[in-house]
KEKE-3310 file (N, C-alpha, C; in steps of 0.2 Angstrom, whole numbers, plus 5000, padded with zeros to 4 digits):
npx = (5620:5615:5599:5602:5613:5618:5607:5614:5627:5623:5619:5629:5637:5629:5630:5645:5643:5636:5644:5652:5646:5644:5657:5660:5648:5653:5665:5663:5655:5652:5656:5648:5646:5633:5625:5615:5606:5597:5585:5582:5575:5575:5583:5581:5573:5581:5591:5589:5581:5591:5598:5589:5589:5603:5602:5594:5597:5611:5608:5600:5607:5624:5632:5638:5632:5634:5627:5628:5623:5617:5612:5603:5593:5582:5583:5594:5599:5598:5603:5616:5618:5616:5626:5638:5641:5640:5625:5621:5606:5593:5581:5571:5561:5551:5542:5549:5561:5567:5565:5572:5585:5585:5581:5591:5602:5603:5604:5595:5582:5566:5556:5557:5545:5539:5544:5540:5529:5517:5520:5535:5533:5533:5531:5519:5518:5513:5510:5508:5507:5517:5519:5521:5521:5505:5502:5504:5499:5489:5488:5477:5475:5478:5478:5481:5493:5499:5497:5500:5513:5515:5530:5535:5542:5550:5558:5568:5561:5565:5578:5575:5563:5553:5550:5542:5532:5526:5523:5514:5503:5498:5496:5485:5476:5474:5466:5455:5447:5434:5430:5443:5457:5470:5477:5473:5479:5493:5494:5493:5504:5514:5511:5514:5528:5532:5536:5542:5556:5568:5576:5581:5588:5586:5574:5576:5585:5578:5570:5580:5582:5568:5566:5577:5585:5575:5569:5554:5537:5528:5531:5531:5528:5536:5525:5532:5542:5537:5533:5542:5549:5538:5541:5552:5563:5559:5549:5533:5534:5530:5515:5504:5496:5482:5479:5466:5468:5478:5493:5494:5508:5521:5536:5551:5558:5573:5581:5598:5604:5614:5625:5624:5625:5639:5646:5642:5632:5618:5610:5607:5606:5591:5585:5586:5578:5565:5562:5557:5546:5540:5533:5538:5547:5537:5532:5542:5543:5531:5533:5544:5535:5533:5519:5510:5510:5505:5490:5489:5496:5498:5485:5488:5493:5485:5484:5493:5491:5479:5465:5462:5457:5466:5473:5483:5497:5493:5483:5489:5494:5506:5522:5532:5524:5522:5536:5543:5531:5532:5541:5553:5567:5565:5550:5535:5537:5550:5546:5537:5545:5554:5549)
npy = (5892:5878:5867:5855:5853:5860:5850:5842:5845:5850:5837:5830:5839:5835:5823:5821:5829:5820:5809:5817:5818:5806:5800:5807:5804:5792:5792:5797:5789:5775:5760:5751:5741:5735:5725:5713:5706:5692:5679:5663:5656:5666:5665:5661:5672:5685:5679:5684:5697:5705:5704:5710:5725:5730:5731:5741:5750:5755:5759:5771:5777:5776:5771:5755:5742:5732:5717:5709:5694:5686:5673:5663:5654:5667:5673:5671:5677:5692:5692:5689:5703:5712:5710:5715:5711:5719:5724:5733:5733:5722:5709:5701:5688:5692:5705:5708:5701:5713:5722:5720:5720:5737:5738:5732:5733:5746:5752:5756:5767:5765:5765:5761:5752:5763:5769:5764:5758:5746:5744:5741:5729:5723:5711:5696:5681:5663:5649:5635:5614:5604:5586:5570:5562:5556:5558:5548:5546:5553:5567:5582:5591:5605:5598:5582:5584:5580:5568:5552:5542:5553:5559:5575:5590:5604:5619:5626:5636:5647:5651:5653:5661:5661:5647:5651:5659:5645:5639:5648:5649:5635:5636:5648:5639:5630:5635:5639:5628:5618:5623:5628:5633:5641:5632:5620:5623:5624:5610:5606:5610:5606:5591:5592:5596:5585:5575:5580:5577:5583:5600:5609:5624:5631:5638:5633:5623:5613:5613:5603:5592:5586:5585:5580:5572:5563:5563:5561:5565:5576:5593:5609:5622:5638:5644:5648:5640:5627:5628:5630:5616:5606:5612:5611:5604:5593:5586:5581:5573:5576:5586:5600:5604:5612:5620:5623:5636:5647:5659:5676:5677:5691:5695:5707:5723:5734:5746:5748:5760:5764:5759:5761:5774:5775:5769:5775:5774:5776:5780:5771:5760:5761:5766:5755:5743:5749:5748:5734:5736:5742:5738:5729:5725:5717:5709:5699:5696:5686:5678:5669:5663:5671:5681:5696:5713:5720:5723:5722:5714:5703:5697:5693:5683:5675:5659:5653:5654:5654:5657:5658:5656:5666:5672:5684:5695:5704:5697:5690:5701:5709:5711:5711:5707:5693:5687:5691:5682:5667:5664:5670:5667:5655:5655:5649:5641:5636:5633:5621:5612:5609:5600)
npz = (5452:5448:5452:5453:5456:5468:5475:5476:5481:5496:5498:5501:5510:5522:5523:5525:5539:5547:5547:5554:5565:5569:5571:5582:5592:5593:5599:5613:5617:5630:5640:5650:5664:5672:5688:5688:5703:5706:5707:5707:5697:5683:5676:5662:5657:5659:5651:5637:5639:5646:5633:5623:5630:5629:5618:5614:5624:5619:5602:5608:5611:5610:5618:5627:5634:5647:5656:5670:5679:5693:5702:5713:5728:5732:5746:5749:5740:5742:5757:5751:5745:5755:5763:5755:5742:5725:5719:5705:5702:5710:5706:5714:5722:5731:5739:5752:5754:5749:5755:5765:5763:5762:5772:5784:5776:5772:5759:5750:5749:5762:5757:5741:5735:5728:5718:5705:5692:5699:5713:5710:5705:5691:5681:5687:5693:5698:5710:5705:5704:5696:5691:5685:5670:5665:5679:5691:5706:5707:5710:5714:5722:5736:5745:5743:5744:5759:5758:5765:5758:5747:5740:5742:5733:5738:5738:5752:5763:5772:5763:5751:5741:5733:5738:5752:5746:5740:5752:5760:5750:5751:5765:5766:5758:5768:5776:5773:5771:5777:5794:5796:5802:5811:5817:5811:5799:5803:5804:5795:5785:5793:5790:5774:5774:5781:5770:5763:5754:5752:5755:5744:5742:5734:5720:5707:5708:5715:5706:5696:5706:5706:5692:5684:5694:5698:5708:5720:5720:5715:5713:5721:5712:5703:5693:5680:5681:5679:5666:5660:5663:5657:5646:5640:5645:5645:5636:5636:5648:5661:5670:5672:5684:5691:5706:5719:5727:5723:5725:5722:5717:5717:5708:5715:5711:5708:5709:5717:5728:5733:5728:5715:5715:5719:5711:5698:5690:5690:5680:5671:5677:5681:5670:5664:5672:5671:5657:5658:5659:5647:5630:5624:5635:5643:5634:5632:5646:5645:5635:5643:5651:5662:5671:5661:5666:5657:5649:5636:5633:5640:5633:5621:5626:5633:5633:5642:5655:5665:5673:5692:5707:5718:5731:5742:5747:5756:5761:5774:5780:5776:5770:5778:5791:5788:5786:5799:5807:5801:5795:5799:5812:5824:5822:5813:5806:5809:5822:5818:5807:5817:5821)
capx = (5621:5607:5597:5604:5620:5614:5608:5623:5631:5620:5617:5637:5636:5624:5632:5650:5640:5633:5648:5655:5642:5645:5661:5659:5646:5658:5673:5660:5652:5655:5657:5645:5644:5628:5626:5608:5605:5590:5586:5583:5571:5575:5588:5581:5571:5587:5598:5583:5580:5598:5602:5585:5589:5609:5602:5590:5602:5617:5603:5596:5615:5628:5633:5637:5631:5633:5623:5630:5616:5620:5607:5603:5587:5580:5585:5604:5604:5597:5608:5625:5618:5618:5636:5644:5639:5637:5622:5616:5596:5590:5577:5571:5556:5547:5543:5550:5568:5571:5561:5578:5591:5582:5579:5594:5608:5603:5606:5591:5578:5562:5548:5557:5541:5532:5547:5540:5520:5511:5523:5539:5532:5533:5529:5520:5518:5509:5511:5505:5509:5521:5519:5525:5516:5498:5500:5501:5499:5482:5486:5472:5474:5484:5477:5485:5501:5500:5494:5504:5515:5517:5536:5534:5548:5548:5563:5569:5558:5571:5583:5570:5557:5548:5547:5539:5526:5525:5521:5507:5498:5497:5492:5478:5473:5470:5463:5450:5445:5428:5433:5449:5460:5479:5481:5473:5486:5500:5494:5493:5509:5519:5511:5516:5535:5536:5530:5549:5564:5575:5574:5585:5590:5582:5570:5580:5590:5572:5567:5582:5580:5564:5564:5583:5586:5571:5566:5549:5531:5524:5536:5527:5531:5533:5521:5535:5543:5533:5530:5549:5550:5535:5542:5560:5568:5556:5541:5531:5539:5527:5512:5505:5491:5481:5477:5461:5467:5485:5495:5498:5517:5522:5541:5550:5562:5574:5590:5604:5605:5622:5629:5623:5631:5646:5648:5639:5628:5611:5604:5607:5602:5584:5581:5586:5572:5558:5560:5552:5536:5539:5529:5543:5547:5531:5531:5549:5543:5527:5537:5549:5532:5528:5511:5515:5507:5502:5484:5486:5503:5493:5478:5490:5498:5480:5484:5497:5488:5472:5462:5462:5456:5473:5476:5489:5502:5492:5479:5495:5495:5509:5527:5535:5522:5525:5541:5543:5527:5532:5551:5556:5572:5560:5543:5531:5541:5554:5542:5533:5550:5558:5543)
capy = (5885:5873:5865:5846:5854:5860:5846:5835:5849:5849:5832:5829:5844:5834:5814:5826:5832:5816:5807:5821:5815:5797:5802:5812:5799:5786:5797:5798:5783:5772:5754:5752:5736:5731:5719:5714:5700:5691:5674:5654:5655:5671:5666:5662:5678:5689:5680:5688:5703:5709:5707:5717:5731:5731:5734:5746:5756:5755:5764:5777:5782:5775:5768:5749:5742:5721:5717:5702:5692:5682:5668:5657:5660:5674:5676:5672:5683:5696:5695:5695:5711:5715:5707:5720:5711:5726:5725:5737:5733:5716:5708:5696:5682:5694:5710:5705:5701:5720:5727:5716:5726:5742:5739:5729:5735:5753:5751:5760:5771:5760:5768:5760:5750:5768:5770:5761:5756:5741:5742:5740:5722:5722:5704:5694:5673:5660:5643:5627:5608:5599:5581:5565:5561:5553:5560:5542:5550:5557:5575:5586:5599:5603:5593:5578:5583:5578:5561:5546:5541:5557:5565:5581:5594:5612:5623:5628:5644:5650:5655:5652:5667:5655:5640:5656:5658:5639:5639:5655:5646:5631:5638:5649:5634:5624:5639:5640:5622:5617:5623:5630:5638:5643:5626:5617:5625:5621:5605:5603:5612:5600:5585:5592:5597:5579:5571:5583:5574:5587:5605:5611:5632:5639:5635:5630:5615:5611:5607:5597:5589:5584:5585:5579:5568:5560:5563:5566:5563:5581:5599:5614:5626:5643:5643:5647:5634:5622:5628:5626:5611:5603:5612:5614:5599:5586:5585:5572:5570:5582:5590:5603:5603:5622:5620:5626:5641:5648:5666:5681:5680:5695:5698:5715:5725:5741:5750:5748:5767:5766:5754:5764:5781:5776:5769:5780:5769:5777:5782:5765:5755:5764:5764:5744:5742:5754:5745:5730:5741:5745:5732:5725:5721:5712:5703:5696:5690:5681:5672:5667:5661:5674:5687:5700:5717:5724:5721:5718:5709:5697:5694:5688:5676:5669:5651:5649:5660:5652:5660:5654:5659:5669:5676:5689:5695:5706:5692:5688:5708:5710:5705:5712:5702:5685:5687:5688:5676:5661:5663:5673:5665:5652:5657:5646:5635:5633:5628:5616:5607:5604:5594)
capz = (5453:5445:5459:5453:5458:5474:5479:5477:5487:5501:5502:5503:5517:5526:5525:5529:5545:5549:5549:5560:5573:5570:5574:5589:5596:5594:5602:5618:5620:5635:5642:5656:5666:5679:5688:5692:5708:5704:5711:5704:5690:5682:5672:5656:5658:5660:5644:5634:5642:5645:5624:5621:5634:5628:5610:5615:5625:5613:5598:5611:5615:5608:5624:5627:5642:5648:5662:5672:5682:5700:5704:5720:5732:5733:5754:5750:5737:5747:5763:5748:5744:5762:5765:5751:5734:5722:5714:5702:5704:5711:5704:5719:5721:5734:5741:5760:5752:5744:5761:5770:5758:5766:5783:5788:5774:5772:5754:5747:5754:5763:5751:5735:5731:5726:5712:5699:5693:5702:5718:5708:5702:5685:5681:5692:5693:5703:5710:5705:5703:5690:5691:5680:5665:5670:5688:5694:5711:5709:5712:5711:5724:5740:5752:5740:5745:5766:5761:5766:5751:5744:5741:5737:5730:5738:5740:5758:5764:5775:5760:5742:5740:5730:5743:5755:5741:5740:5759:5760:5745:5755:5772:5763:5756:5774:5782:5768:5772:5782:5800:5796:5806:5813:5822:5806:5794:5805:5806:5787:5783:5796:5787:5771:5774:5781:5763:5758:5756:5753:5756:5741:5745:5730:5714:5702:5713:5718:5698:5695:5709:5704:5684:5682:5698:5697:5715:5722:5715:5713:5714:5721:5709:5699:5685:5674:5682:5677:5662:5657:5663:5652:5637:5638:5649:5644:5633:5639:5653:5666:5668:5675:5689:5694:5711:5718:5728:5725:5727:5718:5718:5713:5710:5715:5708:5713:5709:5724:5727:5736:5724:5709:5717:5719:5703:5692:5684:5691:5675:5664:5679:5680:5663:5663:5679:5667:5651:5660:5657:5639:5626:5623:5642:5643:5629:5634:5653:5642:5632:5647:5656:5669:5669:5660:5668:5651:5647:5628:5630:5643:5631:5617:5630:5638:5635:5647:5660:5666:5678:5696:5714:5721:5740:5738:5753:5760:5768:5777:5786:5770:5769:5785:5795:5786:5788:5806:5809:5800:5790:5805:5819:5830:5818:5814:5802:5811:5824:5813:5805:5823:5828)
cpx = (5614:5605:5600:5611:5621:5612:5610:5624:5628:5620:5627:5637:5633:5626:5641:5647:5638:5638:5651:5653:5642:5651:5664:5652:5651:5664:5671:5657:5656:5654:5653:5641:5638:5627:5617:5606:5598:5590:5584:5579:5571:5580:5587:5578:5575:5590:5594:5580:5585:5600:5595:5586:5597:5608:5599:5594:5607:5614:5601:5603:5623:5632:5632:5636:5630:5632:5623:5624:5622:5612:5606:5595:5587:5583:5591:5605:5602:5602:5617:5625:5621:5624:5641:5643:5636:5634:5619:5609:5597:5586:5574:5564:5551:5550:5551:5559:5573:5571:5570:5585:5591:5584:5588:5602:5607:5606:5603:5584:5571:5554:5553:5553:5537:5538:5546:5533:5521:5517:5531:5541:5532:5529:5525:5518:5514:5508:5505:5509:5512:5522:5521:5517:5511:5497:5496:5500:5492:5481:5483:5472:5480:5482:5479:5491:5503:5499:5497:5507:5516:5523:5534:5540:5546:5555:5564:5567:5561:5577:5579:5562:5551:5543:5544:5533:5523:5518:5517:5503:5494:5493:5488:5473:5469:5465:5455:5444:5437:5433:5439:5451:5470:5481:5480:5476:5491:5501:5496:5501:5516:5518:5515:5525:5538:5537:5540:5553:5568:5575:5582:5585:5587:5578:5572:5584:5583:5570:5571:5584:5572:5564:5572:5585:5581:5566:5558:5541:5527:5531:5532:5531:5530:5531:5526:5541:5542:5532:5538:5550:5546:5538:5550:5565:5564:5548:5540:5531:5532:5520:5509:5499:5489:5479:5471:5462:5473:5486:5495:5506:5518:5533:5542:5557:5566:5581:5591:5606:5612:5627:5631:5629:5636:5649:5645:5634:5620:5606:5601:5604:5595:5581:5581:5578:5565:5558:5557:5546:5537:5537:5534:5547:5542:5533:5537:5546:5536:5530:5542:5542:5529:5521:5514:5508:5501:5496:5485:5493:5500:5488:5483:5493:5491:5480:5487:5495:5482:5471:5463:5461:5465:5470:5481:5494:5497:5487:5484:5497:5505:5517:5533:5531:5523:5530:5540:5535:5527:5538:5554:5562:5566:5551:5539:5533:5545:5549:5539:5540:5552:5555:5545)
cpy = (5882:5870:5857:5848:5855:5857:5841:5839:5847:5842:5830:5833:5838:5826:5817:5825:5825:5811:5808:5817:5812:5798:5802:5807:5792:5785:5794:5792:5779:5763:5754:5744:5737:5725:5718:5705:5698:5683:5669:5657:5661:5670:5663:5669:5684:5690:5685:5694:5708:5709:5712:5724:5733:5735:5740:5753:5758:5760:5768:5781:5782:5770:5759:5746:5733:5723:5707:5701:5687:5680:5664:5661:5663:5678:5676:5677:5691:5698:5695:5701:5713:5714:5710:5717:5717:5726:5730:5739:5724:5717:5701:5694:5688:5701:5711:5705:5710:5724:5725:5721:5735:5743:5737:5733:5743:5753:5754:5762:5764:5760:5765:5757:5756:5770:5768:5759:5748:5738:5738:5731:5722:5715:5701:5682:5671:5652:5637:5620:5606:5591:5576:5564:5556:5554:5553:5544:5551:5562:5579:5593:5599:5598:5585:5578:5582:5570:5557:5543:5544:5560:5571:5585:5600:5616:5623:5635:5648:5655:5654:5659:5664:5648:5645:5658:5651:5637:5642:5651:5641:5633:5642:5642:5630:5630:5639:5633:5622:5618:5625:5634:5637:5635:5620:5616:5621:5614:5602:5604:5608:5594:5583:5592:5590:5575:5577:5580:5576:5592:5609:5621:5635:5635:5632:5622:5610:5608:5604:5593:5584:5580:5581:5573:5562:5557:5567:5565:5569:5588:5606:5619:5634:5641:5644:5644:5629:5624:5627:5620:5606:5604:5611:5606:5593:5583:5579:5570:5572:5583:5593:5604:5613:5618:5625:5634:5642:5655:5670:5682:5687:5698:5704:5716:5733:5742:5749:5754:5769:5762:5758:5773:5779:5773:5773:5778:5770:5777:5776:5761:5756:5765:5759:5743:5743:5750:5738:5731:5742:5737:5727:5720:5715:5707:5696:5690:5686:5677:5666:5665:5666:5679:5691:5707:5720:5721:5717:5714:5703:5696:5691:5683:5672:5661:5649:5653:5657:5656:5657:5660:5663:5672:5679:5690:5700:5701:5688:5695:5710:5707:5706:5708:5695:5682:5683:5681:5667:5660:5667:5668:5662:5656:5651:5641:5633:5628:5622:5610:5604:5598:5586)
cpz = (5452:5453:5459:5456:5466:5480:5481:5481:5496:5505:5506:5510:5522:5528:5531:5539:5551:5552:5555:5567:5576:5575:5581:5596:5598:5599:5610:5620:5625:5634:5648:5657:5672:5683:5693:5695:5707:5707:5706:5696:5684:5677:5664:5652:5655:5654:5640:5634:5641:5637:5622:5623:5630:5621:5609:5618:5618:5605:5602:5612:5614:5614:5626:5633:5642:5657:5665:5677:5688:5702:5707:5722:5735:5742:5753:5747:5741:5753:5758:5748:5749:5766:5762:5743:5731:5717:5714:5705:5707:5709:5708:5718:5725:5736:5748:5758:5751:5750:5767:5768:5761:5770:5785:5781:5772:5765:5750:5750:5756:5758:5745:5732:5727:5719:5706:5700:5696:5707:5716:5708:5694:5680:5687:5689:5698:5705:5711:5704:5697:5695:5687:5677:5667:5676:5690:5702:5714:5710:5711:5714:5731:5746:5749:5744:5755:5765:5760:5760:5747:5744:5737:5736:5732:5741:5749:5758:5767:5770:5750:5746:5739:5736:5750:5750:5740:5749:5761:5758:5752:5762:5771:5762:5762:5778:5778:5768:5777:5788:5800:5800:5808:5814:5816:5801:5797:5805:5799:5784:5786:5791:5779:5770:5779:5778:5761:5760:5756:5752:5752:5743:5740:5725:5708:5706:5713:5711:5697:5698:5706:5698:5681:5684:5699:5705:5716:5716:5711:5716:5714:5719:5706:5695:5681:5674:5679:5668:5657:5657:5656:5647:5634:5642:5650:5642:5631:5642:5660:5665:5673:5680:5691:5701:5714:5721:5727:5727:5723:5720:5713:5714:5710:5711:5710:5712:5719:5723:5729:5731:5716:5710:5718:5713:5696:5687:5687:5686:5670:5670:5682:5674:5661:5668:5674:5660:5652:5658:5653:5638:5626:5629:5642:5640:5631:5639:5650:5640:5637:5653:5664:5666:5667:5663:5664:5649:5639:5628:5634:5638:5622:5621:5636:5638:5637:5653:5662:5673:5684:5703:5717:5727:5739:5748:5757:5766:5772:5783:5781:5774:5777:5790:5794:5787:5795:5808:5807:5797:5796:5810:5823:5828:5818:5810:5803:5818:5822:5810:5808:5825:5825)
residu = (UNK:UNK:UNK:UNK:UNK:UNK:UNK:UNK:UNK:UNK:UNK:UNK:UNK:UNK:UNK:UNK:UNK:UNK:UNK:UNK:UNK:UNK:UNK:UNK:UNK:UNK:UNK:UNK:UNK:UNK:UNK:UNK:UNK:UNK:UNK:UNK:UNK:UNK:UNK:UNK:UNK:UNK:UNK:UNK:UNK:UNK:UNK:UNK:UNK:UNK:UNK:UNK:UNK:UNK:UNK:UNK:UNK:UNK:UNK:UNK:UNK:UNK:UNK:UNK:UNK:UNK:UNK:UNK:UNK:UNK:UNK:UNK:UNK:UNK:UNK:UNK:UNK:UNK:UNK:UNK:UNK:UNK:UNK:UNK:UNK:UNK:UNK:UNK:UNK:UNK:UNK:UNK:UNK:UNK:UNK:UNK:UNK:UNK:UNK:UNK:UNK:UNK:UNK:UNK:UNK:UNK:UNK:UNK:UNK:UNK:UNK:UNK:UNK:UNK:UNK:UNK:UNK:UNK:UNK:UNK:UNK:UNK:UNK:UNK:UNK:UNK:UNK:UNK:UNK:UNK:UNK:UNK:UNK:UNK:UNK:UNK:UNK:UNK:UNK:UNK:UNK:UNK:UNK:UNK:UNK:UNK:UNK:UNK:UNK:UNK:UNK:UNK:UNK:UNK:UNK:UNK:UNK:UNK:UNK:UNK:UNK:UNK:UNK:UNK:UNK:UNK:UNK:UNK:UNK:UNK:UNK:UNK:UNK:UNK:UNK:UNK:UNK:UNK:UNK:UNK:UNK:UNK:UNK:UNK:UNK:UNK:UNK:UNK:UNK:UNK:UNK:UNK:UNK:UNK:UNK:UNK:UNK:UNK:UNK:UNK:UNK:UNK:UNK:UNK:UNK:UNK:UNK:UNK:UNK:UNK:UNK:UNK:UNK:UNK:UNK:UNK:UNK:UNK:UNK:UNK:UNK:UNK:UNK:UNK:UNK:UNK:UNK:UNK:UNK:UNK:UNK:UNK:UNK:UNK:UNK:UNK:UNK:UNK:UNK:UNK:UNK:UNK:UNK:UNK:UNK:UNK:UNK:UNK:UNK:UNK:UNK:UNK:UNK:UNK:UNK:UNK:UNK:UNK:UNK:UNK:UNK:UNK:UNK:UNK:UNK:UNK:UNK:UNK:UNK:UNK:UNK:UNK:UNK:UNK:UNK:UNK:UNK:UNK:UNK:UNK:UNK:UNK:UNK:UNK:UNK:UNK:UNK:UNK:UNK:UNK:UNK:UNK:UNK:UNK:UNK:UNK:UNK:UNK:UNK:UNK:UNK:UNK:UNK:UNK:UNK:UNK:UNK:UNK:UNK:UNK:UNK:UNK:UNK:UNK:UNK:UNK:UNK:UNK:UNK:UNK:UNK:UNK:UNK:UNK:UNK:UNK:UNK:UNK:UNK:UNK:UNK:UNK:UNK:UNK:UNK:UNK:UNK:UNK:UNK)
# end
């Protein structure tokens, strides 16, 4: 046999075989639904995310996977979890939310922040001011938002993750003040939540409120909040204020281990979680306006990122102390609103 014949033969062997596998992948491949509980602002994030990760699985495996999303704030969707909603992974506003899922629905072990890099935050964000165009108001910073005349827009802290990072910002901020202290904050934080006219459940209600409804002069927001609003639901309309001290928000993230075992869906909804960290991840939650972890996917996205003084959860004694002393049944903002 000459070699031109040879390697007709071979290759024919080899497309033959190939096919076989095609075949044989095709025979085996699965249907595999998730369902990942995430809260307000996450939902342009998600469409985005869930078609790159489905593309990405379905080439690593042959395997087809759709990843349904359920969206409200961040504390409701936490106690659905905890009432029998079966989610896959949450992907919630804060730590404090997932630590709820844990503690109280025994749904995945209490260390899940050490399964994944930077405390199973992936992303994180950080709250500033959206405003109307020329900030007839004067908004510069937070002590703006207590003074006489001002409406402001901020979630309900009781069941928005977000409007619980809204309200830290802010109480850092007063304590940070000449003379500041516990009784100063409360004082500011009263003056401020009585400047809200209406205490919407979660982040998203709280922008179209604001940005749609046409209520309210300033909307203490997520930065990728805001940063949709200017570009996506009204260019021209908004702009966007850095405040002199804000938070590192940082959202969390975390397979539902009873959820997953009993459906069988362990391995795709851990490798969904972890491709948040691949470049590609990044790159996605950039574009979708939040920080991205990754150094060089952050330094091609510095101009929507400005630097700024941050306070983080642990100057708080972290998220189980916040909790109970301020969002807690008869805590400090319950105290504060009844007054």
């Amino acid at each position: 046999m000459n070699y031109a014949n040879w390697k007709q033969k071979l290759l024919a062997t080899v497309g033959v075989a190939a096919l076989a596998a095609g075949a044989s992948q095709a025979a085996t491949a699965k249907d595999i639904t998730l369902l990942n509980v995430s809260y307000d602002p996450t939902r342009e994030l998600y469409v985005d995310f869930n078609k790159a990760f489905a593309e990405y699985w379905k080439k690593k495996t042959g395997d087809t996977v759709t990843i349904r999303q359920s969206h409200g704030g961040s504390g409701r969707q936490a106690r659905s979890v905890i009432d029998g909603l079966a989610a896959d992974v949450v992907t919630l506003a804060l730590a404090g939310d997932v630590d709820a899922i844990a503690t109280q629905g025994k749904l995945l072990p209490v260390n899940w922040e050490e399964r994944l890099p930077n405390n199973s935050a992936p992303y994180t964000s950080t709250i500033v001011f959206l405003v109307r165009k020329g900030n007839p108001k004067g908004i510069k910073d937070w002590g703006d938002l207590a003074r006489s005349g001002v409406s402001v827009v901020t979630p309900n802290p009781k069941t928005s993750g977000g409007a619980r990072w809204n309200y830290l910002a802010g109480w850092a901020w007063a304590l940070k003040q000449p003379g500041g202290s516990e009784a100063s904050a409360r004082e500011y934080i009263r003056k401020l939540f009585k400047n809200v006219p209406v205490l919407d459940t979660g982040a998203r209600g709280a922008l179209t409120t604001f940005a749609q409804r046409n209520i309210g002069d300033v909307f203490i927001s997520w930065e990728n909040e805001a940063w949709l609003a200017t570009r996506e639901l009204g260019v021209g309309k908004f702009e966007i204020v850095i405040p002199s001290i804000s938070i590192l928000a940082e959202p969390s993230v975390a397979v539902v281990d009873k959820v997953v075992l009993r459906r069988g869906t362990r391995t795709v909804a851990e490798e969904y979680l972890k491709y948040l960290y691949t470049p590609e991840g990044q790159a996605i939650a950039a574009r979708n306006y939040y920080r991205p972890r990754n150094p060089e996917v952050a330094a091609k996205h510095r101009e929507l990122f400005p630097d700024l003084q941050l306070v983080t959860i642990k100057d708080f004694g972290g998220w189980a102390k916040a909790q109970k002393d301020h969002f807690g049944d008869g805590g400090i903002f319950d105290q504060i609103y009844s007054q």
